[in-house]
N, C-alpha and C positions, 0 to 999 in steps of 0.2 A: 678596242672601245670598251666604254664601262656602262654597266644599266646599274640604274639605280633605285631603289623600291622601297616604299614607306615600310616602316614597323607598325604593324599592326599587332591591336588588343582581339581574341577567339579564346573561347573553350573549347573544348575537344570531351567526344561522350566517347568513353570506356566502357565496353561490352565483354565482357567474361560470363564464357556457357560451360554447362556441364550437364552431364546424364544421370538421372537418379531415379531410386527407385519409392513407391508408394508403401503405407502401411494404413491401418486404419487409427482414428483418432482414440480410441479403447479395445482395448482387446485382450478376452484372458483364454486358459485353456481352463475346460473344464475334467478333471481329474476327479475317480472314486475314492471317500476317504474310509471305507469298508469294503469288506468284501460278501456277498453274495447273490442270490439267483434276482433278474430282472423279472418283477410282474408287470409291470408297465413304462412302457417309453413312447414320449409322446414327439422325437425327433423328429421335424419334416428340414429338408433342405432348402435354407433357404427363408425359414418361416421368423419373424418376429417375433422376438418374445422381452417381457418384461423381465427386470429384477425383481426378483423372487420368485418368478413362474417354476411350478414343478416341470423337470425336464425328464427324470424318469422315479421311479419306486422304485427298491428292494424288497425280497422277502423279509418280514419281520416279525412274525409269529412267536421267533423266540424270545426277541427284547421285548416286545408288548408282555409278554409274561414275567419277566425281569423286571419289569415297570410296574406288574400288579402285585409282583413279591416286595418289593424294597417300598413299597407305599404302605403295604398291611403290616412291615416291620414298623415304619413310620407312626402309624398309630398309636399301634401297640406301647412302643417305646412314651409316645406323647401322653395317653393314658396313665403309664405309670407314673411318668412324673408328676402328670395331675393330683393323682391320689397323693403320691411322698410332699408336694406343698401345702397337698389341705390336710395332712396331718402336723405337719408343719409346724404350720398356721395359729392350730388349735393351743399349742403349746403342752399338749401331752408329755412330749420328749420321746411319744414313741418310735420316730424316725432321726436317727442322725445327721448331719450335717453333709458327711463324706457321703450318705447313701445317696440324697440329694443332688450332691453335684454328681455322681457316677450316674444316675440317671438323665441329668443335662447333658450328660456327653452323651449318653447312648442316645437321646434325640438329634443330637447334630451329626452323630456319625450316620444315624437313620436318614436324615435330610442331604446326605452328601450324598449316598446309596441311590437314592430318589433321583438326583440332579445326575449321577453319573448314568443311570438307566436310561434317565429322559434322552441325557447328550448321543447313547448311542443306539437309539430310535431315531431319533432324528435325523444323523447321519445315513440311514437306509433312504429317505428322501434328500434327491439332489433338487438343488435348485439355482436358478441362472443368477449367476454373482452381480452381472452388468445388466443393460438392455442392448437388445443389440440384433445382428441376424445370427443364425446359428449356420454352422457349415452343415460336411458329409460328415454324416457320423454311421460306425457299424456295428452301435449297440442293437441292439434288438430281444423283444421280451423273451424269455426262456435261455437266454444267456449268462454265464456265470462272470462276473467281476472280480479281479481283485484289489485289495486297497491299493491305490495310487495307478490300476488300469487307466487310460484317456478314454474321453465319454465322447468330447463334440469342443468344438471352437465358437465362441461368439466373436464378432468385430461391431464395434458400433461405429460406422463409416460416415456419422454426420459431419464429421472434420476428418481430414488425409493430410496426413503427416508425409512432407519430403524429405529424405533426404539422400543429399548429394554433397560431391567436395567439388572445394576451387584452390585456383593455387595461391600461394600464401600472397602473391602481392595482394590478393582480395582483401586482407586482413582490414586495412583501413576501410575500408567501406561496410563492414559487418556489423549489424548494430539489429537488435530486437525489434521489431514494429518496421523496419525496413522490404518495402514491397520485391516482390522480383517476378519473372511473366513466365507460368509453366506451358508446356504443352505436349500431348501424349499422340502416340500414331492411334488408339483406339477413335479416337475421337478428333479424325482429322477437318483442320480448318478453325478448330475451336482454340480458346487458350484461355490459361486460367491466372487470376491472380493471386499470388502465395505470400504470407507474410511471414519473414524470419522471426523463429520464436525460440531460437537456443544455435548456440555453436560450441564446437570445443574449445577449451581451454590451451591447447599446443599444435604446434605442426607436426604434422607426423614426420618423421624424418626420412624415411624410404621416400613417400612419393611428393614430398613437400608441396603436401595438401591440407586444409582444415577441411574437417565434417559439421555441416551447416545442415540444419531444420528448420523446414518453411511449413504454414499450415494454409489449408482451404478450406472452405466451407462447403460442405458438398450437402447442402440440405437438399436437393434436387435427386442423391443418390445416383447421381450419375457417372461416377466415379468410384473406381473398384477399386481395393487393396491390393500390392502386387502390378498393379502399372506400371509402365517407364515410362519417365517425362524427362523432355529436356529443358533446363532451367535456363533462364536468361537474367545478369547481373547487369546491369547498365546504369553509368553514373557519368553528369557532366560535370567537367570542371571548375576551376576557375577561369578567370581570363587568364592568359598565358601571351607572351609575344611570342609574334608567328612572321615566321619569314618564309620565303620560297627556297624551295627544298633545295635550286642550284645555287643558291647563296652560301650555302652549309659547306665547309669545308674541315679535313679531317689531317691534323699532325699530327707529333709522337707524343705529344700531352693530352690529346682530345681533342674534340669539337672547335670549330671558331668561327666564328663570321666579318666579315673587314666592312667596318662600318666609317660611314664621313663624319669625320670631326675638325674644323674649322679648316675644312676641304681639303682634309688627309684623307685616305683607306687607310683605317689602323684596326689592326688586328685585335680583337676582341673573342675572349675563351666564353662558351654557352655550354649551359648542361639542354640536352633534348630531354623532353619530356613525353614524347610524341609524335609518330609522322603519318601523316596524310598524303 
């Protein structure tokens, strides 16, 4: 006996998961860019702080004194040349020309002295590049530094950066502003929705995988750097003909299905797309 079964029009939703891990949406390290003794550190774990807040002091006793020599050079220098233009001026002739500009340099080289002192005064005060939370940090005052020692991490976690890989048939469905549905074991029951905001450029060839980055909003802060979430890709089709699966038959060329035409079975080659 033969059974016979309409062709029917169906899409079919494609779901591709993968495990990934969190980062925060900013985050830098913070490094000393001098070396000496800490007078003050105001690190709490955990505590907010602003760009530009001071995070700790150096001793500075000697640059501040650096800073009051290269300023009294400064003057010095600016005075002279005061006086060599207002004689100048007068047309005396009793200043030349050359003495003139050799006192303009000595003022600029004076004002570069000033600027380099300032820069390394300043430096003895850190201060927080981003805003953000600050980690563990094991500075502590009466400790010595040296330049490029690490101080403390900030993360500013108002956005949580995914990322995870899928396999390369994903490729066609990748696209910026493209939603996908996270969800982490810290925080079970919940699930978050993540929107693709960058992918690579190639597959990787060992695990022929792309690395995709999805972003959330975590103004809530309820979402910590360093999570694992599992991500979910899900996309429906088009419509596609759908046949029942016993229809499907398999020879040395592929797929076929024996469809009625002017009340023959004749055999008919199909690419699958999908089975349910």
């Amino acid at each position: 006996s033969v059974a016979l079964a309409d062709v029917t029009l169906a899409s079919y939703e494609e779901a591709l998961t993968a495990i990934g891990s969190s980062r925060a949406g900013d985050s830098t390290t913070v490094t000393s860019e001098a070396a000496g003794l800490i007078v003050e550190a105001g690190l709490v774990a955990n505590a907010l702080v602003g760009q530009g807040d001071v995070l700790l002091r150096l001793a500075s006793e000697a640059e501040e004194i650096d800073l009051k020599v290269a300023e009294v050079e400064l003057e010095s220098a600016q005075r002279t040349l005061d006086r060599y233009l207002a004689l100048a001026s007068s047309g005396s002739g009793a200043v030349a020309d050359t003495t003139v500009q050799d006192a303009e340099t000595a003022v600029k080289l004076a004002e570069t002295s000033v600027a380099m002192a300032r820069h390394a005064l300043d430096k003895l005060t850190v201060t927080a590049p981003i805003s953000g939370r600050i980690g563990l940090s094991e500075a502590r005052a009466g400790d010595r530094l040296s330049a490029g020692d690490l101080i403390v991490t900030i993360d500013d976690a108002s956005r949580i950066v995914l990322s995870f890989e899928l396999p390369e048939r994903a490729v066609d469905l990748l696209e910026v502003g493209r939603e996908v549905l996270a969800t982490t074991p810290a925080l079970d029951g919940r699930s978050f929705v993540a929107t693709i905001t960058a992918f690579d450029s190639r597959i990787d060839e060992t695990t022929r995988t792309v690395t995709v980055e999805a972003e959330i909003d975590n103004g809530d802060g309820q979402l910590w750097p360093g999570m694992s979430f599992s991500v979910l890709l899900s996309n429906e089709s088009a419509p596609f003909p759908q046949v029942p699966l016993s229809a499907l038959n398999w020879t040395g060329t592929g797929a076929q299905v024996w469809a009625v035409r002017d009340g023959l079975a004749t055999a008919v080659p199909v690419i699958v797309r999908m089975r349910q």
